[in-house]
C-alpha positions, 0 to 999 in steps of 0.5 A, a space after each residue: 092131703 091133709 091130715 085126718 083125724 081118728 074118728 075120720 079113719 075109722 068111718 072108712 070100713 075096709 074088711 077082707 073077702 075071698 074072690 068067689 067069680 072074676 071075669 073080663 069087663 070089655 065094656 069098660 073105658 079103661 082095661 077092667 074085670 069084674 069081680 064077685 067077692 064074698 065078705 061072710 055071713 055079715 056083709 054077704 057078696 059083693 061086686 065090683 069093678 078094678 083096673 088089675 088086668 096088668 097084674 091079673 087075669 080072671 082066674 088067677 084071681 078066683 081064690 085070692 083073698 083081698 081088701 076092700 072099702 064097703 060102706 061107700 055108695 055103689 057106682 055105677 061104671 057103664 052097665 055095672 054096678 060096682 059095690 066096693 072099692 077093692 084096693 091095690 098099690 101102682 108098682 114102678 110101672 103103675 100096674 095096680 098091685 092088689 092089697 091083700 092079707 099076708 095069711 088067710 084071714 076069716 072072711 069079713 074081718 075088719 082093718 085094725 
C-alpha cells in the first residue's frame, strides 16, 4: 500500500459503539453474525455484518465495546444491509480478532 496523507487519514471516521443485539447470519456465504451496535445520541444505532464467528458467538458479543468505520456507504451482503465496518485484526490462524477500547470509553467517541 502506498503512503496517505493526514488529511487522507482523518476522512476515515472510525468511532466506539457498544453491541446492543447479535445473532447468527446463515444466509451469508462465509460463516457471519449480524450485529446491532449503538454509537450514541450523535450517529444512533447501526448495523452490520462480520466474519467473527471463530472467536465469538452472539452473546458473548452482546455488551462488548467495538471499533468501527461510519461514514462508508452501506453494503448490501445478501438480504442485509450492512452500515458500518466493524474492525479486527486475523490472529495466527486468520480468525478475525475484534479491535476494541482497553477501557470503556463513552459510546461515540472518535479515533484520535
Amino acid at each position: 500500500m502506498g503512503e496517505i496523507s493526514f488529511d487522507d487519514f482523518v476522512k476515515v471516521d472510525v468511532r466506539v459503539g457498544t453491541v446492543i443485539r447479535a445473532e447468527p447470519f446463515p444466509e451469508a456465504r462465509n460463516p457471519a453474525i449480524k450485529m446491532w451496535v449503538d454509537f450514541g445520541d450523535e450517529i444512533g444505532e447501526k448495523k452490520t455484518s462480520a466474519q467473527v464467528t471463530v472467536r465469538y458467538t452472539p452473546e458473548q458479543l452482546v455488551g462488548r465495546q467495538v471499533m468501527a468505520v461510519v461514514n462508508f456507504p452501506p453494503r448490501q451482503i445478501g438480504k442485509f444491509m450492512s452500515e458500518v465496518l466493524v474492525l479486527g485484526f486475523p490472529d495466527e490462524e486468520g480468525a478475525i480478532v475484534l479491535a476494541q477500547p482497553e477501557f470503556e470509553v463513552p459510546k461515540g467517541g472518535r479515533m484520535h
